[in-house]
NUNUPA-630200 format. One record per residue (C-alpha): residue number from 1; x, y negated, z. Coordinates in steps of 0.001 Angstrom, whole numbers, plus 500000, padded with zeros to 6 digits. Layout:
# NUNUPA-630200
<rec seq="NUM" u="X" v="Y" w="Z"/>
...
***
This chain:
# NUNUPA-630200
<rec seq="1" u="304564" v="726736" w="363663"/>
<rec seq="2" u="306389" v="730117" w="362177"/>
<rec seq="3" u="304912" v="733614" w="363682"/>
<rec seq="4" u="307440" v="734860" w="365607"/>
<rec seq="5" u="308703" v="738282" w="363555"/>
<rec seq="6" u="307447" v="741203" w="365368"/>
<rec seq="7" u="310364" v="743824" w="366117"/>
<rec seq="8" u="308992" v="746893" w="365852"/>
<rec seq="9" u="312423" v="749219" w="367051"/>
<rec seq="10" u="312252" v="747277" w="370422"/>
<rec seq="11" u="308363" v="747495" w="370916"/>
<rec seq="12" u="308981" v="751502" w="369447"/>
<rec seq="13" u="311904" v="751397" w="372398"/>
<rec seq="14" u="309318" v="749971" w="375311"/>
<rec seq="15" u="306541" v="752683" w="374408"/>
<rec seq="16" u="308648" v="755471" w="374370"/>
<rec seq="17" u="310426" v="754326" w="377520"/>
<rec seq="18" u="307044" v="754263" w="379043"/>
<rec seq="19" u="306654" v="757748" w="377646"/>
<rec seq="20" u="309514" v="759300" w="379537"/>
<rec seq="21" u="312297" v="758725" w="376981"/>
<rec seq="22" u="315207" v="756327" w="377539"/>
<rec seq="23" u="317681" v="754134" w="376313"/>
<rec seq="24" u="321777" v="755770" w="375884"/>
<rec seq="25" u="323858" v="753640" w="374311"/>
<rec seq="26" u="321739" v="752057" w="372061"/>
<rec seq="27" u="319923" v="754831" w="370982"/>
<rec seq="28" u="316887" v="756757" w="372346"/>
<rec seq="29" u="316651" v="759873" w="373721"/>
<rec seq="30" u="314096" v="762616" w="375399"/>
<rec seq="31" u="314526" v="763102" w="378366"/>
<rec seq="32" u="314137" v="766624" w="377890"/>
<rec seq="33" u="316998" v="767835" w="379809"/>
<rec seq="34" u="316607" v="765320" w="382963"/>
<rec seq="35" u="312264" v="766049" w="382627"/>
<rec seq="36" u="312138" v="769770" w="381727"/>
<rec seq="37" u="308632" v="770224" w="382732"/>
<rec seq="38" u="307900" v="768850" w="379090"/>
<rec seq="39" u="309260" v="771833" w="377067"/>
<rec seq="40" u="307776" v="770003" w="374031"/>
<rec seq="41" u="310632" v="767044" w="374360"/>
<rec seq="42" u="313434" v="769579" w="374103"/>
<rec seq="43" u="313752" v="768865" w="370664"/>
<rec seq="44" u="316655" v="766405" w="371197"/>
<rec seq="45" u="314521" v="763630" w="369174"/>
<rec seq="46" u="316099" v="760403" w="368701"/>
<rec seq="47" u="315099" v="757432" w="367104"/>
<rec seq="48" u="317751" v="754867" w="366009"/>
<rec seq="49" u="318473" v="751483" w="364849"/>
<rec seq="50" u="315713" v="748917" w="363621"/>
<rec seq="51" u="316324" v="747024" w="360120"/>
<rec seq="52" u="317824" v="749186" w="357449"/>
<rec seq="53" u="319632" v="751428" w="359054"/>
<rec seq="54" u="316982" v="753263" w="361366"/>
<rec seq="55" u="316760" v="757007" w="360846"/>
<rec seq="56" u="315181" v="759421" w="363027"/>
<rec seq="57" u="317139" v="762200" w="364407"/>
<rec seq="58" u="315534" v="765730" w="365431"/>
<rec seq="59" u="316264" v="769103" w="366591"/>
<rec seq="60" u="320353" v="768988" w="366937"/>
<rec seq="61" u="321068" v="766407" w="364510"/>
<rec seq="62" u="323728" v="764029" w="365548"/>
<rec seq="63" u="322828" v="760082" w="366421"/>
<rec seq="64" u="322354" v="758573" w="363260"/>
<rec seq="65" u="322274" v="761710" w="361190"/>
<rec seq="66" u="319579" v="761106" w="359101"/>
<rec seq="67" u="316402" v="763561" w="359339"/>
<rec seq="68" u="316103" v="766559" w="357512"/>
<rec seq="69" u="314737" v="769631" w="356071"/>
<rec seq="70" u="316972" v="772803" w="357027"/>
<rec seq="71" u="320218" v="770842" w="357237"/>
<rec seq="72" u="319173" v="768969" w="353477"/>
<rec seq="73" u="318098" v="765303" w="353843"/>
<rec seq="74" u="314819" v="764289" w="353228"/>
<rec seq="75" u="315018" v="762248" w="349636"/>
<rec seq="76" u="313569" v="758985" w="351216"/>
<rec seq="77" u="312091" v="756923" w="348447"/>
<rec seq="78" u="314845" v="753605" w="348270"/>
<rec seq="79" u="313730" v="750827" w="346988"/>
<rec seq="80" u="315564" v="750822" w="343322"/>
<rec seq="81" u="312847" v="750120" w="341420"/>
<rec seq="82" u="311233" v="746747" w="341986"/>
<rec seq="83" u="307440" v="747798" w="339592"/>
<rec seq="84" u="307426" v="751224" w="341686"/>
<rec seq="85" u="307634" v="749596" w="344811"/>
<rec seq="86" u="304954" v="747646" w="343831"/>
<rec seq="87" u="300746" v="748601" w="344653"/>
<rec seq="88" u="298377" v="747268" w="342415"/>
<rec seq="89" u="297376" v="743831" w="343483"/>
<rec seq="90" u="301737" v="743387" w="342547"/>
<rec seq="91" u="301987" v="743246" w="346717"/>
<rec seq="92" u="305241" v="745234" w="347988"/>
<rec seq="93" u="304481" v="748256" w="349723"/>
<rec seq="94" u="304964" v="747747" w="353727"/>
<rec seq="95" u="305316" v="751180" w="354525"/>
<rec seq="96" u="308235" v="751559" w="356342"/>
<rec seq="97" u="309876" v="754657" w="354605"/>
<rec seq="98" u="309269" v="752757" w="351426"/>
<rec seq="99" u="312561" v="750742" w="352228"/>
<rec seq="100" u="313990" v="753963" w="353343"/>
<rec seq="101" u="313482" v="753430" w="356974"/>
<rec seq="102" u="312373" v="755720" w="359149"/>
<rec seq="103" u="308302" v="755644" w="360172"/>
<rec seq="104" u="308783" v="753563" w="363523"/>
<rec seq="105" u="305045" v="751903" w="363184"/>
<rec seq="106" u="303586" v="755337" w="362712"/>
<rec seq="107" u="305561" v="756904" w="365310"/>
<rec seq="108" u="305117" v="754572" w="367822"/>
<rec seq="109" u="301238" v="755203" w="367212"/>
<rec seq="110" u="301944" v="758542" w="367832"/>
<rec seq="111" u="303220" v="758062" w="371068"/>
<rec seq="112" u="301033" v="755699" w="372304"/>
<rec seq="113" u="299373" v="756241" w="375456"/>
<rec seq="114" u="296240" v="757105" w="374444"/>
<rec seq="115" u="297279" v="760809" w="373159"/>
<rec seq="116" u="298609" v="761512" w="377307"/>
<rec seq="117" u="295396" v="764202" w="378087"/>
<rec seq="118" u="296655" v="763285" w="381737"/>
<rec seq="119" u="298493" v="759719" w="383038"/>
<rec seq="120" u="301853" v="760294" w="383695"/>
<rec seq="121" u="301644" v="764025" w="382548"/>
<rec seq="122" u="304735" v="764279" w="380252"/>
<rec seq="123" u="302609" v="765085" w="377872"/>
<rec seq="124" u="301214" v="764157" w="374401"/>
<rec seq="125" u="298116" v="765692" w="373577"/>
<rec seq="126" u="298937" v="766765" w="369983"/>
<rec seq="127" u="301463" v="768678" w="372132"/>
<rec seq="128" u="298467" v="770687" w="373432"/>
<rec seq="129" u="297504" v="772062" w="370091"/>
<rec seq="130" u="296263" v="775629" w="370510"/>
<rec seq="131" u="298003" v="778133" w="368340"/>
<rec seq="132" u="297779" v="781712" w="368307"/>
<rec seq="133" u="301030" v="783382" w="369652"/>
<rec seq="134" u="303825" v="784787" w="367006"/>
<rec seq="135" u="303028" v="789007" w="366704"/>
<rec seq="136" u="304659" v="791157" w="368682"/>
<rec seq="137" u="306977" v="793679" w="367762"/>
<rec seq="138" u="305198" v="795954" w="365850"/>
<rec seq="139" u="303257" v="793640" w="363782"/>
<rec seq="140" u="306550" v="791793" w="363184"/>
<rec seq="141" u="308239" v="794720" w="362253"/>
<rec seq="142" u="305171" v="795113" w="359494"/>
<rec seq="143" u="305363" v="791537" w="358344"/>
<rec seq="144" u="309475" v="792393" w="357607"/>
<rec seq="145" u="308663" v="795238" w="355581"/>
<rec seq="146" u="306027" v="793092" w="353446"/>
<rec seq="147" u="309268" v="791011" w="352896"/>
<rec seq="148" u="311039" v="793681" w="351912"/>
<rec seq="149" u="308552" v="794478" w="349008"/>
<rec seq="150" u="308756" v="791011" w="347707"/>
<rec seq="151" u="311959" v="791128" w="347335"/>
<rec seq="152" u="311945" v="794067" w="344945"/>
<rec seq="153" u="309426" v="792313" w="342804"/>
<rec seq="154" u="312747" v="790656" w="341244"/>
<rec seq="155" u="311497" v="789257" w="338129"/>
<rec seq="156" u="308846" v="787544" w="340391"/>
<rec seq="157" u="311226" v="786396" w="342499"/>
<rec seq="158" u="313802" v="785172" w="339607"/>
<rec seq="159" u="310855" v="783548" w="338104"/>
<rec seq="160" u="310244" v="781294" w="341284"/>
<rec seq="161" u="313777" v="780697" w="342200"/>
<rec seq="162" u="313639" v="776848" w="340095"/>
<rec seq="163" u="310603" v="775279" w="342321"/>
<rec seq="164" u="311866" v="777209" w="345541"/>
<rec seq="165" u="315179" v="775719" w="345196"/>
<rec seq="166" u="313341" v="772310" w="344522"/>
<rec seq="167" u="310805" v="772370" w="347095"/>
<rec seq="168" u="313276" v="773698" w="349693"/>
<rec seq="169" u="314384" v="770236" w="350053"/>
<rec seq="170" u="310717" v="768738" w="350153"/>
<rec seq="171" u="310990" v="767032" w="346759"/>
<rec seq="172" u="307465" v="765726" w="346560"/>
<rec seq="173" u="307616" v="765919" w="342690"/>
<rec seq="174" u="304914" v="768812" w="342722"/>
<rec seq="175" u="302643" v="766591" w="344322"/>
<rec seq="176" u="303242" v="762819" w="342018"/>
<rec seq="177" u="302829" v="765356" w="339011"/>
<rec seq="178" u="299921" v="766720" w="339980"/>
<rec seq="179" u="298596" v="762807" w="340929"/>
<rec seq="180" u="300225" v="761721" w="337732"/>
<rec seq="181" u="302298" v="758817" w="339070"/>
<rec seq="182" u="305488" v="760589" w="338990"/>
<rec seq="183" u="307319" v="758263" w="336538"/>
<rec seq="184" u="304165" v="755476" w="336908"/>
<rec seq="185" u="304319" v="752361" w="338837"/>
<rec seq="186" u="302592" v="750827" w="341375"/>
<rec seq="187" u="302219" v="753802" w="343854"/>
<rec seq="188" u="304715" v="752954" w="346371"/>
<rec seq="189" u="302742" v="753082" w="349080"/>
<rec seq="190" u="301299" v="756898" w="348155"/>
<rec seq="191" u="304895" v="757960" w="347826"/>
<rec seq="192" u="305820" v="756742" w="351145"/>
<rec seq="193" u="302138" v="757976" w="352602"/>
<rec seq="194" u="303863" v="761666" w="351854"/>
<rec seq="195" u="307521" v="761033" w="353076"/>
<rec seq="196" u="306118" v="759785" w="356148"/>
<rec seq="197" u="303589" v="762779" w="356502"/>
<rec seq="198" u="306922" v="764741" w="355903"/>
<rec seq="199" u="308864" v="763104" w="358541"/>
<rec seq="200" u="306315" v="762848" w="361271"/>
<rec seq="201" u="305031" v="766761" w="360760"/>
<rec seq="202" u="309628" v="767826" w="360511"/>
<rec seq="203" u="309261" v="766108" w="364110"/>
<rec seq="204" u="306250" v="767871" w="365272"/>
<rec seq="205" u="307167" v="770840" w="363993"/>
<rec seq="206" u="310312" v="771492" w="365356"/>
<rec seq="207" u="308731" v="770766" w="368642"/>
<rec seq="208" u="306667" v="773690" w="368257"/>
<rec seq="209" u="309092" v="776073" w="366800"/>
<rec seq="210" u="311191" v="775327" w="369871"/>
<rec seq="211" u="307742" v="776320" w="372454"/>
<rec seq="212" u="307363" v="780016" w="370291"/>
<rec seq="213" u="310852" v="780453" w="370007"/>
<rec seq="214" u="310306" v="783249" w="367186"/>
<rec seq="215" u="313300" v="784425" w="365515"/>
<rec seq="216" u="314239" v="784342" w="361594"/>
<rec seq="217" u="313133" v="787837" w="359703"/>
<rec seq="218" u="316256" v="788676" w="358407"/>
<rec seq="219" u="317497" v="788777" w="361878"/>
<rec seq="220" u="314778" v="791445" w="362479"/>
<rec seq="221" u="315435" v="792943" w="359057"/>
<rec seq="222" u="318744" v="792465" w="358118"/>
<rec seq="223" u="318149" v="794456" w="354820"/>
<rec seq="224" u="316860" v="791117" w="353428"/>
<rec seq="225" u="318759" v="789073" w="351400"/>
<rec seq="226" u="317535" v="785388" w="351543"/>
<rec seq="227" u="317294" v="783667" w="348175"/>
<rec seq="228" u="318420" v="780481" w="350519"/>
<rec seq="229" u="320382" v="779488" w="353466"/>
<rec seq="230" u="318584" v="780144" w="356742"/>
<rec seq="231" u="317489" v="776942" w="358338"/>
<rec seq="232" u="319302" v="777039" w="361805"/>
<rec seq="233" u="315534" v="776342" w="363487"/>
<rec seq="234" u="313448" v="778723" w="364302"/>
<rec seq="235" u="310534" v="780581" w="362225"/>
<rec seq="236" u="307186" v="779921" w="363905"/>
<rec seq="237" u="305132" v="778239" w="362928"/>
<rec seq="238" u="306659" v="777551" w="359007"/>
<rec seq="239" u="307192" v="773245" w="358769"/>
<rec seq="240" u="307123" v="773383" w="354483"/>
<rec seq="241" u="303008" v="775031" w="355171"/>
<rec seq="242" u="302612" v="772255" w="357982"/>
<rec seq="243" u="304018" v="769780" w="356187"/>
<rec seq="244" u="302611" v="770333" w="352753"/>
<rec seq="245" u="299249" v="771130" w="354174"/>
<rec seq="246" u="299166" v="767734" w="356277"/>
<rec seq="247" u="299775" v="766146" w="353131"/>
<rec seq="248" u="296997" v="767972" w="350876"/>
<rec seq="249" u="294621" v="767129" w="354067"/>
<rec seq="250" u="295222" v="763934" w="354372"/>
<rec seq="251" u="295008" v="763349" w="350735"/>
<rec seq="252" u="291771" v="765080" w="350500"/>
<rec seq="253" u="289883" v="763139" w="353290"/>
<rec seq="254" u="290685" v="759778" w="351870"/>
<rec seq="255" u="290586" v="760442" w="348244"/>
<rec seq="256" u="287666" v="762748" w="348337"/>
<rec seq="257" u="286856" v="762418" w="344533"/>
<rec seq="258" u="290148" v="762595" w="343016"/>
<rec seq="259" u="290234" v="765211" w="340587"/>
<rec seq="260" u="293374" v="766628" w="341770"/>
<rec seq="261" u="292490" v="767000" w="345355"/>
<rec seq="262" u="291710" v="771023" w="344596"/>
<rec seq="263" u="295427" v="771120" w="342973"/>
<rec seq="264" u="297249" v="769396" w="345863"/>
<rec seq="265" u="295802" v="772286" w="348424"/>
<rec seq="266" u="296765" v="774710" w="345769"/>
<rec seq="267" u="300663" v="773259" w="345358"/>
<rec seq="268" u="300671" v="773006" w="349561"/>
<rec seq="269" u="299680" v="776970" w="349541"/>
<rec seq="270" u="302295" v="778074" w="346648"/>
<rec seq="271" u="305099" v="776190" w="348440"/>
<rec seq="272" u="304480" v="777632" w="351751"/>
<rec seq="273" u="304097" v="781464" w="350063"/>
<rec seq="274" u="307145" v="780379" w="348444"/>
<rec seq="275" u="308846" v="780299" w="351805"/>
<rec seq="276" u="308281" v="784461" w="352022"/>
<rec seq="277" u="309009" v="785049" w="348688"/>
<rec seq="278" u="312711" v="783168" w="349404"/>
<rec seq="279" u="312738" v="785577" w="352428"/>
<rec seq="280" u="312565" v="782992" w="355246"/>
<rec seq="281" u="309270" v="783133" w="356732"/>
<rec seq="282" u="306750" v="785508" w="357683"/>
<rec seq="283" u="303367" v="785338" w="356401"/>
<rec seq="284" u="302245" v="784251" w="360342"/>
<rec seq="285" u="304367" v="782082" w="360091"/>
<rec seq="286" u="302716" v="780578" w="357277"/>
<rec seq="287" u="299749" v="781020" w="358334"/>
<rec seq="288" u="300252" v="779294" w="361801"/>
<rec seq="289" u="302115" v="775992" w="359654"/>
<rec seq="290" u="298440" v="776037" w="357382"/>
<rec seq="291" u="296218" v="775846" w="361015"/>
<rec seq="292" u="298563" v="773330" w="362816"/>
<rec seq="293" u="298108" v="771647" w="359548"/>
<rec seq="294" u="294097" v="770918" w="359953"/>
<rec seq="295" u="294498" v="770859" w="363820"/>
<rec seq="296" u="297152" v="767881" w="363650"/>
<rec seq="297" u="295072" v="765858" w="361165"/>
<rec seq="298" u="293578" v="763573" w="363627"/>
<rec seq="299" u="296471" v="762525" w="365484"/>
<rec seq="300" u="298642" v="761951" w="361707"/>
<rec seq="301" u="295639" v="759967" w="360469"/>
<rec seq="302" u="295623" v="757782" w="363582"/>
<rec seq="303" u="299153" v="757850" w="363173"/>
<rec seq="304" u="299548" v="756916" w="359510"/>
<rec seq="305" u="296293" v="754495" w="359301"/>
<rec seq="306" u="297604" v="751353" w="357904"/>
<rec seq="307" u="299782" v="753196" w="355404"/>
<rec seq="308" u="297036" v="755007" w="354165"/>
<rec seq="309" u="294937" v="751921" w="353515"/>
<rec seq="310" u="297919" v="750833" w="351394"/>
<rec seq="311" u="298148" v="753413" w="349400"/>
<rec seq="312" u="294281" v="753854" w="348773"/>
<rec seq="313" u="294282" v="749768" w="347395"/>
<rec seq="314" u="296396" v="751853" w="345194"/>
<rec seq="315" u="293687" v="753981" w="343515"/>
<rec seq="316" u="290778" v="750993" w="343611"/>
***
């Protein structure tokens, strides 16, 4: 007799029902605005569809709009060539974002029950992360002047402008280069490993941009001339650091011997100093996206288990 198929939207759409979210025409949403005693839900998060066309949705983006990076989509890897989306035993990658669908399997782990700190709470508990506060005024007002003097360092700044335009739409390509699979195939499952990371931390993220509430620098300096367009988010703490970071961490604790596990920490770091040298984050800020970074890592991993085993039968 044939396995029945398992659905994975409509068991995504019973756990997060169960977490507090519901069902509006066809879609899901938080229930943020009829629960506000989760402030962490406010981020508007939706997650559509099943089959190819799911997407998740966060912070403001319409139903459907597909998730992104400061209003730029995140370059999901499609599945155009057949020997990329292949691992090494020739086995096609299941990772979900690998057919350029959204994570459901790893964000339905993320949601399971087991991360509530309290039954019925509201709450996730890698919504309880402790992070130090955004500074106040005065130490703000410091951290805008130390953006000021990087952007009179203009050759250093013209000479950076080429990756920070690249990496401002999280282009993994610093990260496949550094792995040396960029152009290689049979590491479809690593590529989608990242984008998921990517997707999963944008969602996080935002959650915890919306709790500090900090505002962008050049609205507190408006002498600064961003080498970018602002993100319409907010600034603390900085998603590229927490994003790139989760990525390097991750990395590093399954892959402890790979010789570019050093170079992956040192490509998350540059891209989120990048983000103050474009004018768009303070170095707290970057700081704070670093430390949610290795304070997230056990929920992602949890999260992102059985992708990771397919991408390390990749490397054996």
């Amino acid at each position: 007799m044939t396995e029945k198929p398992v659905n994975l939207a409509a068991e995504l759409i019973e756990e997060l029902y169960s977490a507090n979210l519901h069902v509006r025409g066809g879609e899901i949403f938080s229930v943020a605005r009829d629960t506000p005693t989760n402030p962490f839900l406010d981020a508007n998060a939706i997650v559509k569809g099943e089959g190819s066309g799911g997407q998740i949705g966060v912070m403001g983006l319409s139903p459907g709009q597909p998730a992104s990076s400061g209003g730029r989509s995140i370059a999901l890897n499609k599945n155009k060539n057949k020997n990329k989306n292949k691992n090494a035993s020739g086995v096609v990658a299941t990772g979900q974002v690998a057919f350029g669908l959204s994570p459901q399997r790893e964000l339905k782990r993320l949601h399971a029950a087991w991360n509530r700190p309290v039954p019925d709470s509201g709450f996730f508990e890698w919504q309880h992360i402790e992070l130090p506060f955004p500074p106040g005024p005065d130490a703000t007002a410091t951290e805008a002047g130390d953006l000021m003097l990087l952007q009179r360092r203009r050759l250093e700044r013209f000479l950076r402008r080429d990756e920070i335009e690249r990496q401002d739409t999280m282009d993994m390509s610093d990260f496949t280069r550094a792995l040396n699979v960029e152009n290689a195939g049979g590491y479809q499952a690593t590529e989608s490993l990242f984008q998921t990371i990517l997707l999963i931390c944008e969602y996080v993220g935002l959650q915890y941009k919306d709790m500090f509430g900090r505002t962008r620098p050049n609205l507190v300096e408006p002498r600064l001339r961003p080498m970018l367009a602002v993100p319409p988010h907010l600034s603390y703490p900085s998603n590229h650091a927490f994003q790139c970071m989760s990525a390097a961490l991750v990395f590093e604790r399954y892959f402890p011997h790979h010789p570019a596990t050093a170079e992956l920490h040192r490509i998350a770091r540059r891209i989120g100093y990048n983000r103050e040298w474009a004018g768009l984050h303070y170095r707290s800020d970057t700081d704070a996206g670093f430390l949610l970074a290795e304070r997230f890592l056990p929920f992602l991993v949890d999260a992102c288990k059985d992708l990771i085993l397919e991408a390390q039968s990749e490397w054996i």
